[in-house]
N, C-alpha and C positions, 0 to 999 in steps of 0.2 A: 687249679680250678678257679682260683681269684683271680688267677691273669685273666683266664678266657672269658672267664663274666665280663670282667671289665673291657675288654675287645668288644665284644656282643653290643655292649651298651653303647659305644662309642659309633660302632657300623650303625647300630640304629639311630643313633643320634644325627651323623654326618648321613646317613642316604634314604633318612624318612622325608625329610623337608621336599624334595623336590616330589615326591609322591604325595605329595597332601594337598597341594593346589590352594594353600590356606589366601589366597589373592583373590578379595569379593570380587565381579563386574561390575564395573561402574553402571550406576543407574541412573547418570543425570547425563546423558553422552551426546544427545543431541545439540546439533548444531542451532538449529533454529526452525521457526516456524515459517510454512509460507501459505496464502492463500491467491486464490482469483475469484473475482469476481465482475458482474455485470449488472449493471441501473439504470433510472432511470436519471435523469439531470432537470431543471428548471433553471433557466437562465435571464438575467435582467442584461442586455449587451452592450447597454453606454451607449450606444447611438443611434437605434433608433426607438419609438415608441413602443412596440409590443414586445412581448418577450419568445425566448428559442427554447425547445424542449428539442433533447437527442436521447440519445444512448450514452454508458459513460463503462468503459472498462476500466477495472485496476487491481494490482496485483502490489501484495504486503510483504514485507518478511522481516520478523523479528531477529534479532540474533542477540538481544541481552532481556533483561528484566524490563525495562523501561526506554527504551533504544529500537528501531526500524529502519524500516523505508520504503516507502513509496513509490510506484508508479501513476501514471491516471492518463486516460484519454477521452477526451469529452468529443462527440459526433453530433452536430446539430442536421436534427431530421425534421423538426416540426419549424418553420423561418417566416412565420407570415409577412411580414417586408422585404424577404427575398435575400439578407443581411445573415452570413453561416459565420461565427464564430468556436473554430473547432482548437483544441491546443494536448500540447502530448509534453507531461513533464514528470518529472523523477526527484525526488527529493527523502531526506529525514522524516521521521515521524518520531513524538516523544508522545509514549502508551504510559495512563496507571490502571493497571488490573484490577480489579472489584468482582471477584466470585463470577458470575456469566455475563458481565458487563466490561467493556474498554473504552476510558474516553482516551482519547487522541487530538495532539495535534501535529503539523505538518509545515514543513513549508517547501516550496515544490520548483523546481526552475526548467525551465525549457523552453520547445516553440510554439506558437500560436500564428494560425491560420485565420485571416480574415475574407470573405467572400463576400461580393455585393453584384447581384446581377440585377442592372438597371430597366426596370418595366418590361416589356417584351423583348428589348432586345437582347441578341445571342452575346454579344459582349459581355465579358465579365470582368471586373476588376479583384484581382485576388494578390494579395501580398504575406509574407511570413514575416512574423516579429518575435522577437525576444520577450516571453514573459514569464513574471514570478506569481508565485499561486502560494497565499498564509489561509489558512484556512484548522478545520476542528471537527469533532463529532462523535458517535459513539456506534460500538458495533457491536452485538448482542451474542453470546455462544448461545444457540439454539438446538443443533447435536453436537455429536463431537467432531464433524466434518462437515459442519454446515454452522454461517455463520450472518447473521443478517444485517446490514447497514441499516440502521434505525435514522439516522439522521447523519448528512454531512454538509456544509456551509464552508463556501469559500470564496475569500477577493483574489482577483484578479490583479496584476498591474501589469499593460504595454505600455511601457515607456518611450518605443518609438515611433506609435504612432501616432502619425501625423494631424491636427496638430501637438496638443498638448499632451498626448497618450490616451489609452481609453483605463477605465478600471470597472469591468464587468463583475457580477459577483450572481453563483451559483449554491442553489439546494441539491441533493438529490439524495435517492436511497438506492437502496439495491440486496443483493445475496452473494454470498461467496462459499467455495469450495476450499476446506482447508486437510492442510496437506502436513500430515503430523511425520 
């Protein structure tokens, strides 16, 4: 009778484990965050008098605590001098979280698009350059899939344009769709 008990106890011992699933699911599993969004931009261009307002896309994604990275595309729509400074870059982004707030900064590299079309005529001069983009700002959690660009401010640097480079520097806000 004391053997069998002790059998009994042993079979329950070795083949309850794998019936029990005692293995929580992880609850922090996500990769990361990502958003898109679209704004508006205000631009000072370095070269000429008045200033460029466009549209500005950009798309986020976080993948640690304080760690991202960036996209951005600025489209100049409004040119009253005729002067399109447009530029597409990618970079880092260092986030500190604050309850519905994130400030951010960034710094961004890629190309930039210059366009000048001279008074009425159809000619236009248009060149691509090399530029870096530092820049900051905050973006506000409004729901939980909507997120607002409250403010973002960034310098420009073309270094290879001609002559000395130009160094434009942009406002702009916007709203983003986040993607949990």
């Amino acid at each position: 009778m004391k053997r069998n008990i002790l059998i009994a106890c042993f079979a329950c011992l070795f083949g309850m484990p794998p019936m029990l699933n005692s293995q929580a699911v992880p609850t922090a599993s996500r990769v990361g965050t990502i958003s898109a969004g679209a704004g508006w931009f205000y631009s000072n261009p370095d070269y000429a008098q008045r200033k460029i307002q466009g549209i500005t896309f950009y798309s986020d994604f976080e993948f640690g605590r304080y760690w991202g990275a960036e996209g951005e595309i600025h489209y100049s729509v409004v040119t009253p001098t005729d002067i399109s400074e447009n530029h597409y870059v990618l970079g880092p982004r260092f986030v500190l979280h604050q309850k519905r707030v994130e400030e951010y900064a960034k710094v961004l590299l890629g190309a930039a698009h210059f366009g000048l079309q001279l008074g009425y005529n159809p000619l236009q001069q248009t060149n691509t350059y090399f530029t870096y983009v530092m820049g900051g700002g905050v973006d506000v959690h409004v729901l939980r899939h909507l997120d607002v660009r409250a403010f973002d401010f960034e310098v420009q640097k073309w270094p290879g344009f001609p002559p000395n480079g130009l160094t434009p520097w942009s406002a702009s806000v916007g709203a983003a769709y986040v993607f949990h």
